[in-house]
One Martini backbone bead per residue (centre of mass of N, CA, C, O) as a GRO file, in nm:
protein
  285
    1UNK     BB    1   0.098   0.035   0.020
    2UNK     BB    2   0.073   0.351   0.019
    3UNK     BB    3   0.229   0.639   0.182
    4UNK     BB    4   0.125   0.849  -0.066
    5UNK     BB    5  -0.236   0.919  -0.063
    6UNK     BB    6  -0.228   1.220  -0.172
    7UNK     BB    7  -0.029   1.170  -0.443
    8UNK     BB    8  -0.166   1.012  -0.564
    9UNK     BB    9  -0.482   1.132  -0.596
   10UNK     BB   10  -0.345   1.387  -0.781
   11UNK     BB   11  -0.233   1.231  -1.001
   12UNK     BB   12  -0.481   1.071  -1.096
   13UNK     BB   13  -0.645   1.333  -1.136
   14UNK     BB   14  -0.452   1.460  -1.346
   15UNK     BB   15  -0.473   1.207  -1.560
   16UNK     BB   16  -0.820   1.225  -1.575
   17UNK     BB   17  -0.760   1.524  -1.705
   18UNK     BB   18  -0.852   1.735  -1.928
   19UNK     BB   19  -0.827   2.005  -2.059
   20UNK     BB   20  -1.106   2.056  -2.176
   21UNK     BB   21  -1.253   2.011  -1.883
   22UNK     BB   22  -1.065   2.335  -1.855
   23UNK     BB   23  -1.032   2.531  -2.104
   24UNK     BB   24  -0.804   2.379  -2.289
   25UNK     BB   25  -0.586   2.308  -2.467
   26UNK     BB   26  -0.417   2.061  -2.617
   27UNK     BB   27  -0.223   2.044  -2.834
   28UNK     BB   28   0.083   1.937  -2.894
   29UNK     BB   29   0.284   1.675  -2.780
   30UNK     BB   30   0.109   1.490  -2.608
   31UNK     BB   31   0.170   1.193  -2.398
   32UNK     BB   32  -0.123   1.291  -2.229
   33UNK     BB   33  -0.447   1.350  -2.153
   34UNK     BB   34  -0.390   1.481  -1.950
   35UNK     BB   35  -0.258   1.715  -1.691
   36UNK     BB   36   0.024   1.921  -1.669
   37UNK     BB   37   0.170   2.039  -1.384
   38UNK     BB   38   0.183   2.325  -1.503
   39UNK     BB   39  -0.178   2.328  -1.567
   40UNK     BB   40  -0.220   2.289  -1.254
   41UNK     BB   41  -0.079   2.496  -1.106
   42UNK     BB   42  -0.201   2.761  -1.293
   43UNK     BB   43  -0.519   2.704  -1.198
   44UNK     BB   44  -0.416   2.702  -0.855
   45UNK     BB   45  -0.174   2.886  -0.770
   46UNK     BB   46   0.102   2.671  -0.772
   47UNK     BB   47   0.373   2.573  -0.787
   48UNK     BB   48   0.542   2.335  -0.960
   49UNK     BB   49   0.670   2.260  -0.739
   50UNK     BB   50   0.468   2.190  -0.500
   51UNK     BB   51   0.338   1.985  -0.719
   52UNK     BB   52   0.564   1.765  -0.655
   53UNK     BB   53   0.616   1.752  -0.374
   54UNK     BB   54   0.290   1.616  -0.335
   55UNK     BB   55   0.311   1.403  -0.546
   56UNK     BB   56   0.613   1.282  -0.359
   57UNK     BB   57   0.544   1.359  -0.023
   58UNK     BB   58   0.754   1.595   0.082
   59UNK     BB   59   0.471   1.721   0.117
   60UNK     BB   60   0.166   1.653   0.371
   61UNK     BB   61   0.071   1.997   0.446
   62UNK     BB   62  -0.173   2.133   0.300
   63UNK     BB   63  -0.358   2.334   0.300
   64UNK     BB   64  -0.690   2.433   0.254
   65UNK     BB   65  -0.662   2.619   0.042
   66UNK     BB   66  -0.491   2.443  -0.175
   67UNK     BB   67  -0.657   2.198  -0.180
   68UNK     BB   68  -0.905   2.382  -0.323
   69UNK     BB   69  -0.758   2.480  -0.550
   70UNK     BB   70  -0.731   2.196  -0.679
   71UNK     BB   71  -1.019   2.113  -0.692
   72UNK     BB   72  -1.097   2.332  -0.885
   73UNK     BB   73  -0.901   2.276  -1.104
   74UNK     BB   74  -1.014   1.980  -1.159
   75UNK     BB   75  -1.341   1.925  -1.085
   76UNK     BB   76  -1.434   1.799  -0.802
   77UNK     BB   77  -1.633   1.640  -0.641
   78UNK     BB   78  -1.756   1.612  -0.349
   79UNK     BB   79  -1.637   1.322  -0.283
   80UNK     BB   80  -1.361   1.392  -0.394
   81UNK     BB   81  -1.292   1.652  -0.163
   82UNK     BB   82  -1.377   1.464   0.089
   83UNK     BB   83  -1.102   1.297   0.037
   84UNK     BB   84  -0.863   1.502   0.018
   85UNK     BB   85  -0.933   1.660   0.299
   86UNK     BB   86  -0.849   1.365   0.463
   87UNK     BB   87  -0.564   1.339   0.327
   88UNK     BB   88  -0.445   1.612   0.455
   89UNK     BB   89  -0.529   1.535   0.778
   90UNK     BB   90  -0.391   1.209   0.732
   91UNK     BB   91  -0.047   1.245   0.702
   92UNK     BB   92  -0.019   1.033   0.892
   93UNK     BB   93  -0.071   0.681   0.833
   94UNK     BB   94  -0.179   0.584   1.074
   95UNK     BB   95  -0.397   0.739   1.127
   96UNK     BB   96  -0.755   0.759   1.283
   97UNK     BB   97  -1.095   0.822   1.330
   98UNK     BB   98  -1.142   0.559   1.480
   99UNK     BB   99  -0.907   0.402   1.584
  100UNK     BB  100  -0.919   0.093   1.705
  101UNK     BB  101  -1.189   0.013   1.534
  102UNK     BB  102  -1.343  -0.221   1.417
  103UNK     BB  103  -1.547  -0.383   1.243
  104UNK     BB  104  -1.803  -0.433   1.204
  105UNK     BB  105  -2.088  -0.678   1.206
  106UNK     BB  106  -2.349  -0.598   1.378
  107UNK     BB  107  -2.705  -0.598   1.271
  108UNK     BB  108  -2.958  -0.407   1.310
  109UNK     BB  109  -3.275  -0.456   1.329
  110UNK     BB  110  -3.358  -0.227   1.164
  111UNK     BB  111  -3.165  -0.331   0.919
  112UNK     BB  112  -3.337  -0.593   0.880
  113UNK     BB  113  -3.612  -0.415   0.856
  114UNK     BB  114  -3.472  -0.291   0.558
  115UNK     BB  115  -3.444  -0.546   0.389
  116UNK     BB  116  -3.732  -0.644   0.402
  117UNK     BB  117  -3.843  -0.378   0.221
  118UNK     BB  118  -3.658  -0.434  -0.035
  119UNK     BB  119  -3.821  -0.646  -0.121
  120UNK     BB  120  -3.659  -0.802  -0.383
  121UNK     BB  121  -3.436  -0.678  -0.410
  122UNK     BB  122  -3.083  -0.666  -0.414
  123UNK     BB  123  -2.940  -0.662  -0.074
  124UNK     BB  124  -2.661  -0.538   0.101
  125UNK     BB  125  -2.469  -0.560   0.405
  126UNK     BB  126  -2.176  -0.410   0.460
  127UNK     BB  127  -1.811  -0.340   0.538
  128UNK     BB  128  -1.493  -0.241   0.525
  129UNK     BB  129  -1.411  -0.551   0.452
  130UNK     BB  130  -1.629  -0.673   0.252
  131UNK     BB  131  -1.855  -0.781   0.407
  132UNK     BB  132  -2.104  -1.053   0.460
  133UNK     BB  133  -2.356  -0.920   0.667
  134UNK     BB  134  -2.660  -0.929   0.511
  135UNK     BB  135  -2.979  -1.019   0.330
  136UNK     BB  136  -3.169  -1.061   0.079
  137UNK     BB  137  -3.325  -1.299  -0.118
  138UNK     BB  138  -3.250  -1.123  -0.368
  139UNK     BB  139  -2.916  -1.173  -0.294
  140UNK     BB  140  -2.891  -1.488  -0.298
  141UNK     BB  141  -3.051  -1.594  -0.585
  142UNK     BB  142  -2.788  -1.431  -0.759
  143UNK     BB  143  -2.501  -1.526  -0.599
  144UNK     BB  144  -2.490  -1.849  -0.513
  145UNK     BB  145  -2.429  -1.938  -0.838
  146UNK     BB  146  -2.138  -1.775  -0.813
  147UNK     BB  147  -1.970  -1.849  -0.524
  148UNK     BB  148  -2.007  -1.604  -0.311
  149UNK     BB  149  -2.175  -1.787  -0.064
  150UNK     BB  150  -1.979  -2.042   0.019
  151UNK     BB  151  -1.854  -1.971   0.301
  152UNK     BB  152  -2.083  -1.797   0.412
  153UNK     BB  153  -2.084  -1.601   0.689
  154UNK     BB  154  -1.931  -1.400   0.671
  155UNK     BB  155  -1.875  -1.295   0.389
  156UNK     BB  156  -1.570  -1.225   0.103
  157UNK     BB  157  -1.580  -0.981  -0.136
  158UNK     BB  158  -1.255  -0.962  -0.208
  159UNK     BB  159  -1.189  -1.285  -0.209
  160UNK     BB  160  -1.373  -1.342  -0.436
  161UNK     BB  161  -1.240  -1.138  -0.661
  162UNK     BB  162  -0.914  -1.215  -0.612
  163UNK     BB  163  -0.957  -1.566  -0.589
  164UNK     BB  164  -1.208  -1.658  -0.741
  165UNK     BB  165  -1.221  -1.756  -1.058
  166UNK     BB  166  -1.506  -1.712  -1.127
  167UNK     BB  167  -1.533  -1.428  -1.127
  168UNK     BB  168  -1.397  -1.389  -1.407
  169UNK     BB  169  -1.693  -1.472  -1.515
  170UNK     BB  170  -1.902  -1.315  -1.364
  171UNK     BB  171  -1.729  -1.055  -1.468
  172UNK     BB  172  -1.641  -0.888  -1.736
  173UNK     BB  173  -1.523  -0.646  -1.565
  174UNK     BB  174  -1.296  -0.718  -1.372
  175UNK     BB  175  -1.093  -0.495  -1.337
  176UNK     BB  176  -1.257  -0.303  -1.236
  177UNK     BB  177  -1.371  -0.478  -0.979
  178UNK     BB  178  -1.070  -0.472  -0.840
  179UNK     BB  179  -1.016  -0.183  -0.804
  180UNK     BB  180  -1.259  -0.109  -0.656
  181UNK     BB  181  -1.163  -0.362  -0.409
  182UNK     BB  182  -0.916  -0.186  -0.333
  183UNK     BB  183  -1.030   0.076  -0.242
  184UNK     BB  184  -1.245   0.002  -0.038
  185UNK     BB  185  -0.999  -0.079   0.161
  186UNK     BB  186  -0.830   0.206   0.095
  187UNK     BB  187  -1.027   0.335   0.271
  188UNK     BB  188  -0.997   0.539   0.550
  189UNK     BB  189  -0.800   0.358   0.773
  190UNK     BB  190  -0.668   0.116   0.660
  191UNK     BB  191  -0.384  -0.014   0.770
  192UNK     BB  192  -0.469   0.071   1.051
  193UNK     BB  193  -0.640  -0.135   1.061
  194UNK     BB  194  -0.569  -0.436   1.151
  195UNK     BB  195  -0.798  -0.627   0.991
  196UNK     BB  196  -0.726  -0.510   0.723
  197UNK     BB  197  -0.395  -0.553   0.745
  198UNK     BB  198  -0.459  -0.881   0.711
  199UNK     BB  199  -0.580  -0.871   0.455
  200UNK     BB  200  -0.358  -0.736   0.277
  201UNK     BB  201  -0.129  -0.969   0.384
  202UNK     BB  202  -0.298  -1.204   0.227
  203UNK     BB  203  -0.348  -1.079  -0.060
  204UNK     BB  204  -0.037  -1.047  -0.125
  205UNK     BB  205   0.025  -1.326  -0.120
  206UNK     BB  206  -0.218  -1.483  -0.281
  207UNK     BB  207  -0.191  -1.315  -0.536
  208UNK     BB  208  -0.003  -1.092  -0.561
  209UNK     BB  209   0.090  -0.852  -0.801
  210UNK     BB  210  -0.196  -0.789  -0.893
  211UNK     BB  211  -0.238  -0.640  -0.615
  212UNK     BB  212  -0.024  -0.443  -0.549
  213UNK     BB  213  -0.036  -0.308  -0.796
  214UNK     BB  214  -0.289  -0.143  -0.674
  215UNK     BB  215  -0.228  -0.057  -0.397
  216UNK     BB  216  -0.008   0.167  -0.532
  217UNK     BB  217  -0.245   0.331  -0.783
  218UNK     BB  218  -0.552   0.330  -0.596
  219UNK     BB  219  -0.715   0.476  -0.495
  220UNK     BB  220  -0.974   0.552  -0.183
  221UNK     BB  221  -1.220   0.565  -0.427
  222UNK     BB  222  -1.507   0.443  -0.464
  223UNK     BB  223  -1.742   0.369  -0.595
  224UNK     BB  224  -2.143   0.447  -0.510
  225UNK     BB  225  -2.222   0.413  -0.868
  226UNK     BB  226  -2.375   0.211  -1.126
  227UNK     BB  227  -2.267  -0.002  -1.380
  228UNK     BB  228  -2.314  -0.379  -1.421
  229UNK     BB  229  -2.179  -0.675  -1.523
  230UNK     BB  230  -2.349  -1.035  -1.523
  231UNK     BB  231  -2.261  -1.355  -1.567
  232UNK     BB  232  -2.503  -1.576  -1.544
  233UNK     BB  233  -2.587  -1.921  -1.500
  234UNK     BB  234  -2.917  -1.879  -1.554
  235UNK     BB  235  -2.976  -1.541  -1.633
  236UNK     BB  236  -2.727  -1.424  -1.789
  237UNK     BB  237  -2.710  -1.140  -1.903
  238UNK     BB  238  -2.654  -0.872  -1.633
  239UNK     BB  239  -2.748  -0.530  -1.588
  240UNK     BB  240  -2.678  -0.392  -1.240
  241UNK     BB  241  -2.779  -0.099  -1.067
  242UNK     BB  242  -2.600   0.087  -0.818
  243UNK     BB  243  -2.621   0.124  -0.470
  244UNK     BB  244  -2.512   0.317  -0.223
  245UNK     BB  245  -2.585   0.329   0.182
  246UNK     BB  246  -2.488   0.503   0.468
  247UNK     BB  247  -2.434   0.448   0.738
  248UNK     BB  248  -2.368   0.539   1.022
  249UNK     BB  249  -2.079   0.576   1.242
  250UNK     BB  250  -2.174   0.363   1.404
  251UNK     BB  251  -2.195   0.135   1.218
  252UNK     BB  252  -1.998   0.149   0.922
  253UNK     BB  253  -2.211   0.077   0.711
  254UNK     BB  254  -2.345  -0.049   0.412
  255UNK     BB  255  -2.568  -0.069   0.127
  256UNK     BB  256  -2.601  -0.279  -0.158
  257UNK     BB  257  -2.835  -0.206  -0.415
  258UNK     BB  258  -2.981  -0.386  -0.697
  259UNK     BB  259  -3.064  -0.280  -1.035
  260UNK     BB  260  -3.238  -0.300  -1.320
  261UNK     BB  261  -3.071  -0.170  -1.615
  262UNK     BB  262  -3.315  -0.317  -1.790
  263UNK     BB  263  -3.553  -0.515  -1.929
  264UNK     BB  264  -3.413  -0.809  -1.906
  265UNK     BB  265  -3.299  -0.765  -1.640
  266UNK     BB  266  -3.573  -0.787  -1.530
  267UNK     BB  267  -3.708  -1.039  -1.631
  268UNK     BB  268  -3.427  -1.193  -1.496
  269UNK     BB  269  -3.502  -1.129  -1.200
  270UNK     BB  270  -3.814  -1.269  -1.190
  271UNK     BB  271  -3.717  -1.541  -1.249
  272UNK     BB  272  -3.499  -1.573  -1.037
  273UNK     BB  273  -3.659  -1.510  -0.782
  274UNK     BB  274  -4.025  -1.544  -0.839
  275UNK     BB  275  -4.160  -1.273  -0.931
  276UNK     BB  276  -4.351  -1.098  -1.038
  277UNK     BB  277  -4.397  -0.950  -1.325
  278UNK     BB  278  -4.265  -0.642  -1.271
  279UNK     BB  279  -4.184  -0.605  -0.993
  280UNK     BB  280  -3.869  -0.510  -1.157
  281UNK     BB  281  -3.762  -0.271  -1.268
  282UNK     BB  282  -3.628   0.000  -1.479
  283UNK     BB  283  -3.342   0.152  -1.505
  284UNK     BB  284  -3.156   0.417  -1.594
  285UNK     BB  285  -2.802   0.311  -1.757
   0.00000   0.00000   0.00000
């Protein structure tokens, strides 16, 4: 895991953002279609210096001026911006917002009669560790097909995309989707959490080099929605519309509802679940 997650998320945000998206020409000669850093430092307000020291760790205080404006000059989303600011408070790789808190496990009754009203939807309950602790028997039966649920309660599901070979069939953008899977475990406390640094010295070994280099290059800020495809094994391809739900900070976990988005994954999956057609809905997407 990189020691210099503040300067990874600038580089690769920089690298993300288009002369185009900030109103810049493309110019001639350009080696990546990113944003070179004097283009950056230029629309930012600081000098070129500076923002080579940020993202080579050398510098790993920078003021909340400094982050606002490197943000603003990107053009990071809130999600992205409170993320940003976020590791330049937590300058320290040791420091956690959390303390010594491991992940939650425990279900909360309320939460488990919010799993109820979501049915027939598939929806799961997961924690900081990508572990499956509760879900709607409507993600049981799009799941268990695919070899997700075979290890038992709480599920692991970085081990099962990380180590599965299984995955890589379920899953047709699987690169995407192991991506994800890196970034989620390095958001929040990351090796600071005794339980996640055990995780990552696992998959470190079991994975190797596979692993080791996303945990290098990609910051830990994963998507919160969006759209995937799964190719089931009973249901065939299914395009599928996801959200995040972030529970309280006392809980530490958030519910993950998977949404039909398309008319034949609507179709495939009230087949799939056993409700009547039409009772899952296509969203846009």
């Amino acid at each position: 895991m990189s020691d210099n997650e503040l300067g990874l998320f600038l580089r690769t945000r920089r690298e993300a953002t288009t002369p185009a998206e900030v109103g810049l020409p493309a110019g001639a000669r350009r080696r990546t279609p990113g944003l070179r850093r004097a283009e950056l430092a230029t629309l930012a307000g600081v000098s070129v210096e500076y923002l080579i020291r940020l993202e080579q760790g050398r510098d790993r205080n920078p003021s909340v001026a400094v982050l606002s404006s490197i943000a603003d000059a990107l053009q990071l989303t809130r999600n992205q911006r409170v993320h940003l600011h976020q590791l330049g408070k937590a300058s320290d790789p040791g420091f956690s917002c959390l303390g010594g808190a491991g992940p939650n496990r425990a279900v909360r009754p309320a939460i488990q009669a919010i799993l109820e009203q979501l049915e027939p939807a598939p929806a799961v309950v997961m924690n900081r560790l990508s572990e499956l602790l509760a879900s709607t028997t409507g993600y049981r039966r799009l799941m268990e097909p695919i070899g997700l649920l075979d290890a038992g309660w709480p599920g692991s599901y970085a081990r099962y995309v990380l180590t599965d070979p299984r995955a890589r069939t379920a899953y047709p953008d699987w690169e995407h989707k192991a991506d994800k899977v890196v970034a989620t475990l390095k958001q929040g406390p990351g090796r600071s959490d005794p339980e996640v640094g055990a995780l990552i010295d696992e998959l470190t070994l079991t994975v190797g080099e596979e692993f080791t280099r996303r945990m290098e290059s990609i910051p830990g800020l994963p998507d919160h929605n969006g759209v995937g495809r799964l190719d089931h094994p009973e249901a065939g391809m299914l395009r599928l519309a996801y959200e995040t739900l972030s529970l309280s900070a006392d809980d530490d976990q958030y519910i993950m509802i998977y949404l039909a988005a398309d008319e034949p994954t609507a179709a495939a999956l009230d087949a799939l679940i056993g409700r009547t057609p039409g009772s899952l809905r296509a969203v846009a997407g």
